[in-house]
C-alpha distance (Angstrom), angle and dihedral (degrees) to the residues before:
residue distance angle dihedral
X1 . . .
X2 3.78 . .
X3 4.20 112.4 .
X4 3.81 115.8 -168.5
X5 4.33 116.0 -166.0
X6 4.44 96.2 -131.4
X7 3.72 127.4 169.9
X8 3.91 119.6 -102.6
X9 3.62 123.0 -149.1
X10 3.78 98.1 -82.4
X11 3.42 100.9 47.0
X12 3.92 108.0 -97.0
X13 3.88 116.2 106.9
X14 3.46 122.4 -118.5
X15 4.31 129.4 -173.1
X16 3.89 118.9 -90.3
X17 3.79 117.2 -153.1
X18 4.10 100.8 -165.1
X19 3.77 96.1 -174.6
X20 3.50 83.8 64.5
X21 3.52 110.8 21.3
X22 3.52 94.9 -127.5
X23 3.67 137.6 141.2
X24 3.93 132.6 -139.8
X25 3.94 87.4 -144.6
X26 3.95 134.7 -6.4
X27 3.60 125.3 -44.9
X28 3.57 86.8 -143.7
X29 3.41 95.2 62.4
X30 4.30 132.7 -38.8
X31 3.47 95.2 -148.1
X32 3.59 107.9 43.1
X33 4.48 83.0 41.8
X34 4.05 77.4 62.4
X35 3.91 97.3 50.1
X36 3.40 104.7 41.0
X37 4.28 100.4 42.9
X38 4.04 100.6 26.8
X39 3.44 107.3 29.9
X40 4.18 109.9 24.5
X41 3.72 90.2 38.8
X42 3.32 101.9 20.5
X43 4.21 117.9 37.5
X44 3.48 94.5 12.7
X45 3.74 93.8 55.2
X46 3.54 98.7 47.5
X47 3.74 89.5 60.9
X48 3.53 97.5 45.5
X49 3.82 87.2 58.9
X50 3.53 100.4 40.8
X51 3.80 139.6 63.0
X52 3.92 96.3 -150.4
X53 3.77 115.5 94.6
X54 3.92 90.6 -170.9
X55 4.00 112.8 78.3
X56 3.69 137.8 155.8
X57 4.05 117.0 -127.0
X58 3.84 117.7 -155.3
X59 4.26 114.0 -163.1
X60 3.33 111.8 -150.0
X61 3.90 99.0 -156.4
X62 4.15 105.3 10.6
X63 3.54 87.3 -165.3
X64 3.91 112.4 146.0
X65 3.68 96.6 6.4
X66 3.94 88.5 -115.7
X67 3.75 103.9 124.2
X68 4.00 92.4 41.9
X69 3.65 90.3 45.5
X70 4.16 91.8 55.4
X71 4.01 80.9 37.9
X72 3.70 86.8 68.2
X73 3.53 108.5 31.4
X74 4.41 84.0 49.0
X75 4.11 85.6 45.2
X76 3.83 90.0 69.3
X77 3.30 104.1 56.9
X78 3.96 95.8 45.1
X79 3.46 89.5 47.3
X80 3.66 102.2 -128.7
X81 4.12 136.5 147.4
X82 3.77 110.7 -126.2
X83 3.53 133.7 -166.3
X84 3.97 112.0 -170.0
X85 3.75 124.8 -173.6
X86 4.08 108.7 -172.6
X87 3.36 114.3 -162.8
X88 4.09 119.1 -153.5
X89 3.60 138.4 159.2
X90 3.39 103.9 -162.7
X91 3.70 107.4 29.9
X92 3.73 121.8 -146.6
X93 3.92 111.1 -92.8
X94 4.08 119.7 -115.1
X95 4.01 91.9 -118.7
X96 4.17 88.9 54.5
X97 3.36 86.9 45.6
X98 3.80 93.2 65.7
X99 3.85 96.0 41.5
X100 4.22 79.3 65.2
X101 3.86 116.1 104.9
X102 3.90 101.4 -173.6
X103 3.84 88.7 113.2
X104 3.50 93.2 57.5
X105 4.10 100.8 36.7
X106 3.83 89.9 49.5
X107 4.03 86.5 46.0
X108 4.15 84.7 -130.2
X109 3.93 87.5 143.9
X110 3.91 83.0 144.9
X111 3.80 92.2 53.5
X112 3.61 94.2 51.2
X113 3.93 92.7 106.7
X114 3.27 81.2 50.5
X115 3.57 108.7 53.1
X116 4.41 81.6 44.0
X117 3.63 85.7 55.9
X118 3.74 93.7 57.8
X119 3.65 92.4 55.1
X120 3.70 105.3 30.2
X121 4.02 101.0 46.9
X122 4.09 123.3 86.4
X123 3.38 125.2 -69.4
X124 3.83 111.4 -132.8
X125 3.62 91.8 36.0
X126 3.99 134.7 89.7
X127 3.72 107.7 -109.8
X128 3.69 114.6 -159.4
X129 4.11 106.9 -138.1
X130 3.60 96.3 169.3
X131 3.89 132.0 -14.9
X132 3.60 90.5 -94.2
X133 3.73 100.8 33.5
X134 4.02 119.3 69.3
X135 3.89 121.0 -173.9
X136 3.96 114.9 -161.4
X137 4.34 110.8 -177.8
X138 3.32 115.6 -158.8
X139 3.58 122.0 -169.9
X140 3.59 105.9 -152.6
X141 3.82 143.0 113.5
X142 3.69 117.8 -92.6
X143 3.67 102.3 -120.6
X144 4.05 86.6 50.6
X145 4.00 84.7 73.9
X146 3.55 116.4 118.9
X147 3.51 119.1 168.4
X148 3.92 135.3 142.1
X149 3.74 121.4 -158.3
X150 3.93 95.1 -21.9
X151 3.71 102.8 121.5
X152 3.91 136.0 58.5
X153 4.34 86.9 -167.8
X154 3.56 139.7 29.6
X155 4.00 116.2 -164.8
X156 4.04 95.1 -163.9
X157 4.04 91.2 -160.1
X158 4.18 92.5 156.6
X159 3.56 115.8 135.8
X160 4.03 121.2 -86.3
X161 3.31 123.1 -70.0
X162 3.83 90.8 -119.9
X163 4.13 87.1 80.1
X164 3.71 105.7 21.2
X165 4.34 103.7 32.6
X166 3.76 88.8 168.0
X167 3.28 102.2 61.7
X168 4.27 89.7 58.5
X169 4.25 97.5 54.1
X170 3.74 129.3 105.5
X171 3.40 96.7 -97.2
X172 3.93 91.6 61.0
X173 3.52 90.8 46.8
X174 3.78 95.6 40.9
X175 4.04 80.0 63.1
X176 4.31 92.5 50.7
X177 3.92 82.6 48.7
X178 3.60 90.0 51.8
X179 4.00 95.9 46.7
X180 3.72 90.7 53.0
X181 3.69 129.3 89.9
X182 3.88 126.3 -138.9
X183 4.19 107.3 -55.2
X184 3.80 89.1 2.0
X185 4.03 111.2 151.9
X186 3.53 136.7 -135.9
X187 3.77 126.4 -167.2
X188 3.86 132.7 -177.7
X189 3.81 134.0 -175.2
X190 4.35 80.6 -124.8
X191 3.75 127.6 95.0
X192 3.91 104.5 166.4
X193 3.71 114.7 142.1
X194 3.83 94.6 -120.4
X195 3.74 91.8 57.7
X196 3.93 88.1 41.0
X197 3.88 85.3 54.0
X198 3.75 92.2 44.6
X199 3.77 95.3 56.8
X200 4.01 93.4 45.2
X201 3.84 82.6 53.5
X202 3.85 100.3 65.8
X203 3.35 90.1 37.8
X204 3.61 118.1 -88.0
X205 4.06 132.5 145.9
X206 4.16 100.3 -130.5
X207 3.69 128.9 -173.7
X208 3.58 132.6 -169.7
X209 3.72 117.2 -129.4
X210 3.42 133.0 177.1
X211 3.93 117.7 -72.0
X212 4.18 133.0 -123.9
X213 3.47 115.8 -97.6
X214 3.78 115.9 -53.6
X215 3.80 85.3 30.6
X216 3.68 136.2 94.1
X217 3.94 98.2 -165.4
X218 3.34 143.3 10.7
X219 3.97 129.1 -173.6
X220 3.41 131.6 -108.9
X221 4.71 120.4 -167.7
X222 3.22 124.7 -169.0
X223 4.29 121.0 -167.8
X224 4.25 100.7 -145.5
């Protein structure tokens, strides 16, 4: 399927799949997509509701690299230990990789080995970004995943329901419930009332919360 690097409305680049119309992130802007679902309502609000500073990220759709990227830079300055497991079937090629600006719109220039790390080391293996930051890839298909208890946070980041319907049902989210531990929290970019109504179904508490730019909501699930 043909992917094309284009400009979103912020200035960071983002993937274009024409055959479907679809976007990796936002058209209205990658970046700020990132800020405002994973880490504001996402990261951020995990640690203002717990005490733990260690916590275990799983990435529904790695993709770019964009949301673990701001993941790390963000994990600094709360002070926190992260283990991340992103989960992709069709990883990101090296050449797209370099038509990708996020180094340079987040002015990370000191991450960029970093940020090349993420997308150059082995999948299958744990690759050590920083002493408190540890990436795992894993090359697999979403509805593959079969956790219980592992994670504190889910970033659902797959794409819409509009193209890919099976990957937004109750048994796909009956698998997220299962991967999270007690309170654990995941947030997506979506807010259709199927999804809504699949999440309720396997048992989760979910709140709608106001969405990035170009969006009016976004949803938030907590397991209890």
């Amino acid at each position: 399927m043909k992917r094309e690097i284009i400009n979103t409305n912020d200035g960071s680049t983002t993937i274009y799949l024409e055959q479907w119309d679809e976007h990796y992130h936002s058209k209205h802007g990658a970046i700020q997509e990132a800020y405002h679902v994973f880490i504001k309502n996402g990261l951020s609000h995990w640690t203002r509701s717990n005490n733990s500073k260690d916590l275990r990220i799983l990435e529904i759709g790695f993709g770019t690299g964009l949301n673990c990227f701001i993941t790390f830079l963000e994990h600094f300055k709360m002070g926190l230990q992260i283990t991340y497991h992103g989960v992709e079937a069709y990883p990101v090629s090296p050449q797209e990789v370099a038509l990708l600006n996020y180094v340079q719109q987040l002015d990370a220039q000191d991450f960029n080995e970093s940020f090349t790390l993420m997308h150059q080391g082995n999948w299958g293996t744990d690759l050590q970004i920083d002493s408190s930051f540890t990436l795992f890839k894993r090359k697999q298909f979403f509805h593959t995943i079969d956790e219980c208890e592992g994670f504190d946070l889910v970033y659902f980041d797959a794409f819409g329901a509009r193209v890919q319907p099976e990957l937004w049902d109750v048994s796909m989210f009956e698998r997220m419930y299962n991967a999270l531990g007690k309170n654990g929290i995941l947030v997506t970019y979506a807010a259709k009332g199927s999804v809504r109504r699949a999440m309720l179904e396997v048992g989760f508490l979910v709140e709608k919360l106001p969405g990035p730019p170009g969006k009016r909501e976004m949803l938030r699930a907590v397991k209890k």
